[in-house]
Every structure is written in structure tokens, then in C-alpha cells.
C-alpha positions in Angstrom: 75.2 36.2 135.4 72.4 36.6 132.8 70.5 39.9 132.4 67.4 40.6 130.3 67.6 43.9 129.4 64.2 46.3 128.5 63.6 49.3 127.3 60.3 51.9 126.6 61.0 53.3 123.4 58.9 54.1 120.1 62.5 54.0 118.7 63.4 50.7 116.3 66.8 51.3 116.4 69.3 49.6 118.0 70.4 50.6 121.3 73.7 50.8 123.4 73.7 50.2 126.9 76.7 50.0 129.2 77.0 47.2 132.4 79.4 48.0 135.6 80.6 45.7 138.2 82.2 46.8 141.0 83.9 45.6 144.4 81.6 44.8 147.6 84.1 43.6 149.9 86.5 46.7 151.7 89.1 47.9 149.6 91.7 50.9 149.6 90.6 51.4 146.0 87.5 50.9 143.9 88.0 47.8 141.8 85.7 47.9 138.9 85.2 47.1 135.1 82.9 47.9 132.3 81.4 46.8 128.6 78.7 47.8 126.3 75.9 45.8 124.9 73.5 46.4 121.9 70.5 45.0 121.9 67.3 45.5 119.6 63.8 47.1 120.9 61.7 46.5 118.3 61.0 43.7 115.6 59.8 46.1 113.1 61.2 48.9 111.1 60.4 52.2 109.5 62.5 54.2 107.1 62.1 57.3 105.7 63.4 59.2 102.9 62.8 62.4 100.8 63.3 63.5 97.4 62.6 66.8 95.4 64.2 65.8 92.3 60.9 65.7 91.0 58.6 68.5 90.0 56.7 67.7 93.1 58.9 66.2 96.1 58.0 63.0 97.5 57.9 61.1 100.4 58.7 57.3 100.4 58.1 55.0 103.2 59.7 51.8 103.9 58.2 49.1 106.8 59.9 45.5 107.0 59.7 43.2 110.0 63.5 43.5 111.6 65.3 40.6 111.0 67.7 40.5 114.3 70.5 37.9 112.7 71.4 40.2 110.2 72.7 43.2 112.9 76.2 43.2 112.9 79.1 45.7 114.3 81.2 45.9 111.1 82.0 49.3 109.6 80.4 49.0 106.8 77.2 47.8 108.6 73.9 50.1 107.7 70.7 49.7 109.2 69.5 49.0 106.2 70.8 45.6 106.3 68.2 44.4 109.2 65.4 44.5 106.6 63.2 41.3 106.9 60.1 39.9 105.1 58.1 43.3 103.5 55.4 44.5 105.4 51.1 45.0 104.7 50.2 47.5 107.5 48.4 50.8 108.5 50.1 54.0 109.5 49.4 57.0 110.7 51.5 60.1 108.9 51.7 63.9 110.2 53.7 66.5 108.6 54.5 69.9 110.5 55.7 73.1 109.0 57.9 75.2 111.5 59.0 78.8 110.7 59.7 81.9 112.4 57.9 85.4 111.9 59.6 88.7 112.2 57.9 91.4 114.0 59.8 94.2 114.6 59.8 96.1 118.5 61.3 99.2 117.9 64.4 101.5 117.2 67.7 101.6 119.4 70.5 104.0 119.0 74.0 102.7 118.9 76.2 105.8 120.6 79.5 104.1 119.8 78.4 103.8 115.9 75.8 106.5 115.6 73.3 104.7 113.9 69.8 103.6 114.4 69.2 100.2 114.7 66.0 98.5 114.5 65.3 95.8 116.6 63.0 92.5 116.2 61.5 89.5 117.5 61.4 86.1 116.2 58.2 84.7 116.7 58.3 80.7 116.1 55.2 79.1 114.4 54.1 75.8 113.2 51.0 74.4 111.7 49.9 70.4 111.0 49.9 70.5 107.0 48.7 67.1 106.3 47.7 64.6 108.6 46.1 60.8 107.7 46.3 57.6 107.1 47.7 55.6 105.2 48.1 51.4 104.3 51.7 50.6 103.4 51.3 47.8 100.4 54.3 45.1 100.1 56.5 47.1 102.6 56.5 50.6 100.5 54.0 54.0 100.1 55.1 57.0 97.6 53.3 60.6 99.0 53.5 63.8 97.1 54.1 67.1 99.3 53.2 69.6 96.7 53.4 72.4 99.5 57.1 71.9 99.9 57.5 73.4 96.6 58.6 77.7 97.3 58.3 77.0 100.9 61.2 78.5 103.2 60.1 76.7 105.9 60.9 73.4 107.9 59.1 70.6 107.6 58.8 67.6 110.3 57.2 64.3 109.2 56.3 61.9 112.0 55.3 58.2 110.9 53.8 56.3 113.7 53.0 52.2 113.4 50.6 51.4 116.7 51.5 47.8 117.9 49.0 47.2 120.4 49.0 47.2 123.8 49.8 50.8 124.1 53.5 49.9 122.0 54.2 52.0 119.2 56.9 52.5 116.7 57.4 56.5 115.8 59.9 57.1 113.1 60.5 61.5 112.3 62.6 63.1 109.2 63.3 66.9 109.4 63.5 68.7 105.9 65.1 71.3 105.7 66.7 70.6 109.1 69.9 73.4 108.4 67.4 75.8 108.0 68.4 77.7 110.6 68.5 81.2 109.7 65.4 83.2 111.4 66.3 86.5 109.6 66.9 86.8 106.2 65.7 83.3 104.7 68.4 81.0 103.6 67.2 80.0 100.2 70.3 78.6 98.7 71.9 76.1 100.3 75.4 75.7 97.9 78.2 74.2 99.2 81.8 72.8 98.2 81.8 69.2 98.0 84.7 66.5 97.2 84.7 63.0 94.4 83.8 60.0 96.7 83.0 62.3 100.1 87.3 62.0 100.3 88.6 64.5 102.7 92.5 63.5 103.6 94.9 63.3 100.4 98.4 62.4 100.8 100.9 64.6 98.6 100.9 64.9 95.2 97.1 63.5 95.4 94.6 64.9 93.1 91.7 66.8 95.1 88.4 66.9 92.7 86.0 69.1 93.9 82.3 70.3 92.5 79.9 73.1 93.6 76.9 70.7 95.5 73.5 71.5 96.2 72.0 68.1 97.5 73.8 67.0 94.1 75.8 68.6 91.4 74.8 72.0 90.4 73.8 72.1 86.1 76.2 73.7 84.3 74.5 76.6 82.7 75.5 79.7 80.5 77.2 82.4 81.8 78.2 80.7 85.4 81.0 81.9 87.1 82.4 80.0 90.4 84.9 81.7 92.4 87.0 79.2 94.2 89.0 80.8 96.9 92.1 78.7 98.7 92.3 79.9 102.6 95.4 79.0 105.3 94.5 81.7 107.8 94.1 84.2 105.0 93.8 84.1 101.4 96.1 82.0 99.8 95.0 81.9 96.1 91.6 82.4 93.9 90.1 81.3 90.4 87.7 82.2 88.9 86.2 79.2 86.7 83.5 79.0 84.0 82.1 75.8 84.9 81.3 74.7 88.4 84.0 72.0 89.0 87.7 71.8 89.6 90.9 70.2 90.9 94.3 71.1 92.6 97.0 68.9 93.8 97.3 68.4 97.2 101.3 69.9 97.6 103.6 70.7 100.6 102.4 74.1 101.2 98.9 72.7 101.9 99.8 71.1 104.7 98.3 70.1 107.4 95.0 71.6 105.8 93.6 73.9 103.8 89.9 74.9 103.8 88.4 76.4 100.0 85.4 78.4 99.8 83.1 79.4 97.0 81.1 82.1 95.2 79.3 81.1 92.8 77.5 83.4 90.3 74.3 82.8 88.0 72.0 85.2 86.2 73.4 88.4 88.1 73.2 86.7 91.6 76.0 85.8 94.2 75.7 83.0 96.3 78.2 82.0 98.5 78.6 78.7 99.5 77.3 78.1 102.9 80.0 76.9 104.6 84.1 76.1 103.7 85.4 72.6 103.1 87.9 71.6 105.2 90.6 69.2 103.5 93.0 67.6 105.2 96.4 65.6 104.9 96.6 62.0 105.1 99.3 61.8 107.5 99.8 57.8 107.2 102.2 57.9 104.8 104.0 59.6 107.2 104.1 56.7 110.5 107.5 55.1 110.9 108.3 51.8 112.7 109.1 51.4 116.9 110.3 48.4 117.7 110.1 48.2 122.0 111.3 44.4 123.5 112.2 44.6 127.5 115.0 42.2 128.6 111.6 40.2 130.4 108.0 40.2 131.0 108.1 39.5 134.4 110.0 41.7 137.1 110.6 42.4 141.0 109.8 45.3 143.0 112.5 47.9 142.5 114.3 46.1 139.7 116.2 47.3 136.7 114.6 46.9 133.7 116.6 47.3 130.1 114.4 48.1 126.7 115.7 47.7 123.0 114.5 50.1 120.6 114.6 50.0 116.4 113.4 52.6 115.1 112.8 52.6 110.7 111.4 55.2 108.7 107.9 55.4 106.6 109.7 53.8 104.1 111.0 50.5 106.0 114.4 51.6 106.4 116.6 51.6 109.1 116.7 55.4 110.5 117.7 57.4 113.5 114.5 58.8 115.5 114.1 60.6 118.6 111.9 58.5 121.4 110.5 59.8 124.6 109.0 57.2 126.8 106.6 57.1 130.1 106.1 54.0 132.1 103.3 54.8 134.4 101.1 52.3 136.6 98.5 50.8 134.3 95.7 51.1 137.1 96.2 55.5 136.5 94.5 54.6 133.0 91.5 52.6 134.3 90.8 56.3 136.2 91.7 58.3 133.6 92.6 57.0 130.1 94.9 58.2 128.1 95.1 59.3 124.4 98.4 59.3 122.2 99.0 60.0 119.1 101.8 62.1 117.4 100.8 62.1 113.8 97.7 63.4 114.3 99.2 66.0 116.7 101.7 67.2 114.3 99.1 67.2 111.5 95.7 67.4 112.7 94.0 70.5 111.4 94.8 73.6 112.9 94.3 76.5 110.0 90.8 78.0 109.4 89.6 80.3 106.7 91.3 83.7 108.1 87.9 85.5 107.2 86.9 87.6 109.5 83.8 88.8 107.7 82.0 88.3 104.9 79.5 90.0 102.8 77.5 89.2 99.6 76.2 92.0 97.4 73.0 90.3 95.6 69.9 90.0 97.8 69.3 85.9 97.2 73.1 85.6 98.1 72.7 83.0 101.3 73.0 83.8 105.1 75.0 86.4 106.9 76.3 84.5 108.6 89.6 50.0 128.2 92.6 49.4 128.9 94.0 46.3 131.1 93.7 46.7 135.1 96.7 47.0 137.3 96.7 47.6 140.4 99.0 48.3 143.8 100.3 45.0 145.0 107.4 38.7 148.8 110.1 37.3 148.5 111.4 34.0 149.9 114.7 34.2 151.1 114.4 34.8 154.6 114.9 38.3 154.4 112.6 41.5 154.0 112.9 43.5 151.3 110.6 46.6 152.3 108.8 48.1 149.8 109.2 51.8 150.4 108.9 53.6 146.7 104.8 53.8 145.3 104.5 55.9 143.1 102.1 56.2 139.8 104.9 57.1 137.6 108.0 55.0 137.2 109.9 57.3 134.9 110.1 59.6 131.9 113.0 59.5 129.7 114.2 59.6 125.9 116.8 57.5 123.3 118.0 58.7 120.4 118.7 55.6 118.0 121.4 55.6 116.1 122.0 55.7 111.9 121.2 51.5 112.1 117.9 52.7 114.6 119.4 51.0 117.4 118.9 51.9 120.9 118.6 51.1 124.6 117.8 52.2 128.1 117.8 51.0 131.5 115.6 52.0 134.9 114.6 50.8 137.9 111.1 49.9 138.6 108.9 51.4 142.3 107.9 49.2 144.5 104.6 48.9 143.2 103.2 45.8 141.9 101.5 46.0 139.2 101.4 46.4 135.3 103.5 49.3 134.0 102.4 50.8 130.7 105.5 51.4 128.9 104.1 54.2 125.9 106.8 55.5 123.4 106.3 58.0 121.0 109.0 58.8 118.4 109.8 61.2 115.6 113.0 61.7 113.0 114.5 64.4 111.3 111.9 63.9 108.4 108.9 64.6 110.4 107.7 61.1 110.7 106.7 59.7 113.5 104.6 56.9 115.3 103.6 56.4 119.0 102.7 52.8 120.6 103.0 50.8 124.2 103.8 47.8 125.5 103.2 46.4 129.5 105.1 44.6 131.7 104.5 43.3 135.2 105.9 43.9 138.4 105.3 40.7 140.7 105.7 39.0 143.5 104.9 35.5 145.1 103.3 36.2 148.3 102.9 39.7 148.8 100.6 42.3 151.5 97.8 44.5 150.8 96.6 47.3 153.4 93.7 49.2 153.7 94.3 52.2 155.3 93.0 56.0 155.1 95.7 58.5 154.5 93.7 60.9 157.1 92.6 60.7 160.7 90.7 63.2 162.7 91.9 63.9 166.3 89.6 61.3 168.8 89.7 58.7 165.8 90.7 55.2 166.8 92.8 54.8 163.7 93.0 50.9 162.0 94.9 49.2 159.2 93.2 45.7 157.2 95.9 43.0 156.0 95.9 40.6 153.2 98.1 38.3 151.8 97.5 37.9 148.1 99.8 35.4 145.4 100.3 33.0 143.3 102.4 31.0 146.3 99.6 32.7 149.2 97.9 29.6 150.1 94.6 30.0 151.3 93.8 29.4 154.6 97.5 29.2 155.4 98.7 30.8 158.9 100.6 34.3 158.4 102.0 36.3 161.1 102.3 40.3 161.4 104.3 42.7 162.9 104.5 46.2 162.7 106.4 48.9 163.3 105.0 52.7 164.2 107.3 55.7 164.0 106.2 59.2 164.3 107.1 62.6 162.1 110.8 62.2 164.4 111.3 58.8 163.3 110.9 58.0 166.6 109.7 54.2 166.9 106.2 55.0 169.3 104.5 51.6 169.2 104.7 47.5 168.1 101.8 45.2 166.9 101.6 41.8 166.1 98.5 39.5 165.3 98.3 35.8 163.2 96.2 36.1 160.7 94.7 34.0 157.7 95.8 34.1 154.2 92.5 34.6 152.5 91.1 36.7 155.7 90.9 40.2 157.1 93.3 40.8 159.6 92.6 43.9 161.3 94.8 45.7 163.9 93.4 49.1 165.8 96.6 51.4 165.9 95.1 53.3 169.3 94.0 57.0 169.7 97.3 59.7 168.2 97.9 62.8 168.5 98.2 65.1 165.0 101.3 64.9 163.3 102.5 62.4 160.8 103.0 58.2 160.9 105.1 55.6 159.6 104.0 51.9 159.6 106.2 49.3 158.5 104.5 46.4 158.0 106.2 42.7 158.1 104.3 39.5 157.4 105.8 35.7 157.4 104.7 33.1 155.9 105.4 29.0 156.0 107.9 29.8 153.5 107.6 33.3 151.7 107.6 36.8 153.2 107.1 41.0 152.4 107.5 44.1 153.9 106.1 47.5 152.7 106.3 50.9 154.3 102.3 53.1 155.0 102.3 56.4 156.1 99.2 58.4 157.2 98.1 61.8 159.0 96.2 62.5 161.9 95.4 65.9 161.5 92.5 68.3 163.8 90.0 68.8 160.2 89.6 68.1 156.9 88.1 70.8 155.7 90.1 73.3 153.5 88.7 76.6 151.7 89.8 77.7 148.3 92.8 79.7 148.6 94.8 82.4 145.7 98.2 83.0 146.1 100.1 85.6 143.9 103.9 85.2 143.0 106.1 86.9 141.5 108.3 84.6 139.5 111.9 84.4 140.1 114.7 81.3 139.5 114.5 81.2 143.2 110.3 81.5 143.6 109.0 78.2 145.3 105.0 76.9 145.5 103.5 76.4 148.7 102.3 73.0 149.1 98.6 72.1 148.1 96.0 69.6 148.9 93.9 69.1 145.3 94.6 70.0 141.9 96.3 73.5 141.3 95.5 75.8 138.6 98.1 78.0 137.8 98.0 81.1 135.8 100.9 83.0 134.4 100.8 86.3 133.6 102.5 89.7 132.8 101.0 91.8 135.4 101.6 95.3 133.3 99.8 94.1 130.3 97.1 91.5 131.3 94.5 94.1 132.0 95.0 95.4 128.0 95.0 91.6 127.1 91.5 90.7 129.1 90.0 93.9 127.5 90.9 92.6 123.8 89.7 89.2 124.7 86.4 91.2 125.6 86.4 93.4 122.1 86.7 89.9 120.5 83.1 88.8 120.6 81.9 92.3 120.2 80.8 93.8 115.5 81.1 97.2 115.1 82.8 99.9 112.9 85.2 101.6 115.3 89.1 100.7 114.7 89.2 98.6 118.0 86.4 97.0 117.4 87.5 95.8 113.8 91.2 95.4 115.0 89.9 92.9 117.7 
């Protein structure tokens, strides 16, 4: 299949698009698969930047013909890269200043405060500053934007580069994008910032750390910087006279730590805008799981036996605790799944502890895919029925012993399919590591049904067969029976058809009355055979309401059974109405006790 992808865009940038195939013929369950593509729009390119290092900031324009063999998916790969042969061209250049004016409405009294309040509106503005164009000369143009300088307003350049035939490139830079603030203006924009952009240390690492404002701060007389070291409160301060520092990352740090800043110059506070989160690099932490099963390939309903070794961070042989799940790989084609201890044992769960925060100096800053599976005979004259489907094999755990030795042993459903065997393991050092491994449950000529699990009274119920397998030879004779029983196990009614391996073989089951069924389904080949077991319900609708159901929990209570997804709530009945009040007082400033205390 060959597609030729387009898209309208004045973007240059590459785009991702995402392709999905799925199943025409009848099935029981949606077969389907996915993948992305990137392809490029444009065979130009536009880049801007800013500067105001200068005493009058500047805007620089880059345009370059794209060069599509140099795109690549690596890491490290920048757009930058793409740059072709420079480009001689005209473009047009707009630059719009946005800002918000404060008109104030009126007075309100607060009656739980007693104070007067007033009250404004934020009117937002804009105005096109500068507007022209401009020739770009050997791929690059330099413009001055004088009007930036003591401006607290934002200011949105748009480049456009008109290809003809109503195509045209458009390329936009925001300056002063964080300004945000649309009371008092946010003139300062300070912050905390780390050597190399590093975030995650391991122990005993050296965290280097400098006060930023797009680029060091200069030193300069009489600065203080008040570093402050917050775990949910206020761990430690320093108060520094130049506007750097460094602190070993230790155990107590862990899993993060956020520091926070005041910096003062000439008599003014500014805090810094926002904390810095660092965080441990929990790597050095990931021990070894060895998982081997006995085979690759099993039978439905046979016993499987795994090996564990389980070693340390170090390399060593060590004793861990593992907990495994083998569950039907075709559950993670619907719904994924995402494991991963270390980073649940150390991912960063400890904010600042500040509740508020005020600075006294007016110019002090703001106020604030995964392999498919899927449901799948023996050949020794016999029927083995296949009885036990279910999603989930098992859950269980080993604990490996002082060499990291281990084993276990289960027996497989009757599914066939790939089981995803995921283990995730920890030891006494708080190490751990998490991983999976598949194995197959198989057969050589084996059914597959379609069949609803729900009839409506009046319905003519039917079941589709298949024969699907490496030894199911198509266009081969096969012959059916089955077997109906009702909710009494009663046997009620007996089909049998021929059918072709590689064909639709459909059998109508005949008007029933509601209750429940049991097929068992038998099909012979020339030389193999299976059995499995179906049930369905016949039932007088299928509509249901949303229902809520109160309990009051005992070591006897018992849920009534449901048809979708429950959500549970626990509760303690003579405090949750104090609790949801709290939760209410949360979101809500003031100066009364309950207001602060919540």
C-alpha cells in the first residue's frame, strides 16, 4: 500500500501523522494496528531568534531552502540541522505589542474580613508596532526593536515568506511569552538555574547552581541572594554574597528537593519566579532480574515453571522480593500498560511547603506498541475442552534466596495467545528494577467463535466458526457439533454442520427464552481436533440506569453484582461532611483561622 500524504499548512516544520488499519471481515474482536510517520510540508525554512544583550534588542532572521536528507529521528537531532543552500528572498515582517489595562469597577465589601476591596477589569490591548518589508541577503537580516527597551508588554513577531499560488510560509516568536501577570507588572523575571541544565544527581553529586535571568546575573556590590532549601517546609537557608552556590546532593535530599531564592540589590527584593525542582538520579539504584520459562511454546492449561536471579545495583548476587502478573498480551493492545518501580519509589513527590509568599519592595516580582495477542487442538483423538478464558493468568511473588535464586510454577487458561509475563522486583536496600518477558500459548488446529454475549428476547441467536493453525489446512473439510445446555445444565439442543477450514460456518441457535446458555463446541478434523466451552445470555433489555448503593462495611459485607466499571468510594460517614467542607476552604485566601488553617 503506498500513501501520499498532504497537508495545508504555513508551518515548515515537520509533521507527525499516525496511519490505522483495521479488520473488514466479522470478528468477535476488533483486530487493529497502528504507526506514525513524519513527513516534511515545506522545502523552505524560517528561523527566528531574539536578543537584548545589546543596548538595543535585535531581531535575526534566518531562511535556507530545507534540505529533506538531512531530517533524522536521533535525540540529538535539531531542526537546525535541515538547513540547505542560504536563501535571497523578500519577506514580509509584523510585530504586535499585547498588554492589558487596568480599569477599576468599583468597591466590594468582604463581611467575613471586613475590609473594602476594590475590584478591576483587565482590558486586553494590542497595537501593530512595525510592519514592512524586508529582502533577506545570503539567508540572514539583523532588525533593531528599539521600542522593546522599558516596555512591559508582549511582543509577537510574525514573518511570512509568500510562495505563490496562494502557499505561504508563516513563522511567529512571542517575547516576553511568560509575561503573564495582568496586575502588578512582572518586571523581573529571576530564577534559580543549574551548571549544564542538570536536574537528577546521584548521591554524593555536586549540585552547582547560579541566580539566571536569561543568563547569569553580574555580580555587583552589596548583593545578597537568599537561597532557601524546601522538602514540604523549610529545610535550611543561606544567605550568600555572590549570586552562585553549590550543595551536595546527600540522603536526606532524597527523592527531591526544590530551592528557592531572594535575591536582594540596591534595597530591592526580588524573588525568584519560580522554585527549581531537583531530583535524584535513581539509576544507580536498578538491580538485575533474570526471568527464563522452562519453554517458549506451551498448551492450553499447562504448567509453566520460571527461573529467577535476582543481583543487586552492584552485580552481586542478592535476595530481592519479586511480584509477577502474566496477563493476555491482547489487554495491552486496549489499554497499555506502564511499569516502572524506580521511578515510583523516587519520582518526585515533595513541593516547596509554602503556602504563601510575600515580598516587601515594590519591583519585587509577581504575587503570585506492544505485540498483539489474541484469543485462540490437539491431535490425539480426544477433546480437551477449553473451558478457562480469562485475561489474567495469575498474580504471584518469589523471594530469591542469599545466591538470588528462585522459582515458581502455574498453570496457564485456556486462552491461546501471548502471555505477558512483567516482574517487578525490590531488595532490602531499596533497589529495584521491573521488566517482561512473553510466552505463547498454542495450538495446532484450533476454533474461533463469534458470538454476542447478549440476546434480546425474539432474537434468532447465531454462532460463526473457524478453524485457524499452523496444521488447519485451507480448504480442508471440518465437521461441528455442538452441545446447548441451559442455566440447569440441562442439555436443550444439538447441532452439527461440515464446514471449510478457511470459511464461515454459521449455525442459527433458534428463538430462547431468557436465562443463561452453554455451548460446547467440538470440531474434527482429517487428523487434529478442539473443543472450547461459550456461554451467552438472552435477557428481555439491555438497557441499565446508573445506580448508588450505600454499605456499611463489615468482614461479612458483600457487593451486588455490576454490569460496567464500578466506582467505589469509602468513607467515614461521621466525619466526611467536616472533610468535604475543608476540601472546599482549600481553594478559598482570607485572614480568618479556618481559612489560613485550610
Amino acid at each position: 500500500m503506498t500513501m501520499t500524504p498532504s497537508y495545508k499548512t504555513t508551518s515548515w516544520r515537520p509533521t507527525s501523522s499516525r496511519f490505522e488499519i483495521n479488520n473488514t471481515n466479522a470478528e468477535d474482536y476488533r483486530v487493529t494496528d497502528y504507526d506514525y510517520f513524519t513527513f516534511l510540508p515545506k522545502d523552505k525554512m524560517i528561523e527566528l531568534s531574539y536578543s537584548d544583550e545589546e543596548n538595543i534588542p535585535k531581531l535575526t532572521i534566518l531562511a535556507h531552502e530545507l534540505d529533506s536528507e538531512k531530517f533524522s529521528t536521533a535525540y540529538d537531532f535539531d531542526y537546525e540541522d535541515m538547513r540547505g543552500k542560504p536563501l535571497n528572498t523578500s519577506l514580509s515582517v509584523s510585530v504586535t505589542e499585547r498588554w492589558y489595562e487596568k480599569i477599576e469597577k468599583g468597591q466590594v465589601y468582604d463581611y467575613i474580613n471586613k475590609v473594602t476591596k476594590t475590584k478591576y477589569d483587565y482590558i486586553r490591548r494590542s497595537k501593530i508596532v512595525e510592519e514592512k518589508e524586508i529582502s533577506v541577503v545570503d539567508g540572514k537580516y539583523t532588525m533593531e526593536m528599539p521600542y522593546i527597551i522599558d516596555s512591559n508588554s508582549r511582543f509577537e513577531v510574525e514573518v511570512t515568506l509568500d510562495e505563490g499560488n496562494g502557499e505561504r510560509i508563516v513563522e511567529n516568536l512571542y517575547i516576553r511569552d511568560d509575561y503573564y501577570s495582568i496586575g502588578d507588572t512582572l518586571s523581573k523575571m529571576y530564577g534559580i538555574r543549574l551548571d549544564g541544565d542538570k536536574y537528577k544527581f546521584k548521591l554524593n553529586e555536586t549540585v552547582d547552581y547560579y541566580l539566571d535571568d536569561q543568563g547569569r546575573v553580574p555580580e555587583s556590590p552589596n548583593d545578597k541572594f537568599l537561597v532557601m532549601h524546601l522538602k514540604d517546609g523549610l529545610m535550611k537557608y543561606e544567605i550568600k554574597d555572590d549570586l552562585k552556590g553549590s550543595f551536595v546532593f546527600g540522603e536526606e535530599y532524597l527523592p527531591n528537593i526544590m530551592i528557592q531564592g531572594v535575591y536582594i540589590n540596591d534595597g530591592n527584593l526580588y524573588r525568584t519566579v519560580y522554585p527549581r525542582n531537583i531530583q535524584y538520579d535513581y539509576s544507580e539504584r536498578e538491580i538485575t532480574i533474570d526471568v527464563e520459562a522452562d519453554k517458549k511454546d506451551y498448551g492450553p492449561g499447562e504448567k509453566v515453571v520460571l527461573n529467577f536471579k535476582t543481583k543487586d545495583a552492584k552485580g552481586n548476587p542478592y535476595p530481592a522480593q519479586v511480584n509477577i502478573s502474566i496477563v493476555d498480551e491482547a489487554y495491552f493492545d486496549l489499554y497499555g500498560q506502564s511499569v516502572d518501580v524506580l521511578r515510583n519509589i523516587y519520582s518526585s513527590i515533595y513541593g516547596t511547603g509554602i503556602i504563601s509568599e510575600y515580598a516587601s519592595s515594590d519591583s519585587s516580582g509577581s504575587s503570585g506498541r506492544f505485540s498483539g495477542g489474541a484469543e485462540g487442538g490437539g491431535g490425539d483423538g480426544s477433546y480437551y475442552v477449553r473451558s478457562e478464558f480469562n485475561d489474567t493468568a495469575t498474580f504471584m511473588n518469589v523471594s530469591t534466596d542469599e545466591n538470588g535464586m528462585g522459582e515458581l510454577e502455574f498453570n496457564l487458561p485456556d486462552n491461546l495467545t501471548s502471555w505477558r509475563i512483567t516482574y517487578q522486583g525490590i531488595n532490602d536496600k531499596m533497589e529495584a528494577a521491573n521488566g517482561w518477558i512473553n510466552i505463547n500459548a498454542k495450538l495446532p488446529f484450533h476454533i474461533s467463535t463469534i458470538l454476542s454475549k447478549y440476546f434480546i428476547t425474539g432474537d434468532e441467536p447465531s454462532i460463526s466458526l473457524r478453524i485457524f493453525g499452523e496444521e488447519a489446512e485451507k480448504g480442508s473439510k471440518v465437521s461441528y457439533n455442538i452441545s446447548m445446555e441451559n442455566d440447569n445444565n440441562k442439555r436443550i439442543k444439538e447441532f452439527k454442520e461440515e464446514g471449510v477450514v478457511g470459511e464461515y460456518t454459521n449455525i442459527s441457535l433458534g428463538k430462547l427464552k431468557e436465562g443463561k446458555y452453554t455451548l460446547t463446541v467440538y470440531a474434527d478434523g482429517e487428523i487434529y481436533n478442539d473443543a472450547l466451552v461459550e456461554k451467552f445470555e438472552v435477557v428481555d433489555s439491555t438497557v441499565y440506569f446508573n445506580n448508588k448503593k450505600y454499605y456499611d462495611i463489615t468482614k461479612r459485607t458483600k457487593f451486588s453484582e455490576v454490569y460496567s466499571n464500578a466506582e467505589m468510594t469509602f468513607f467515614n460517614e461521621s466525619e466526611s461532611n467536616f472533610y468535604n467542607s475543608l476540601l472546599n476552604l482549600r481553594y478559598i485566601g482570607g485572614k480568618r483561622i479556618d481559612q489560613i488553617i485550610a
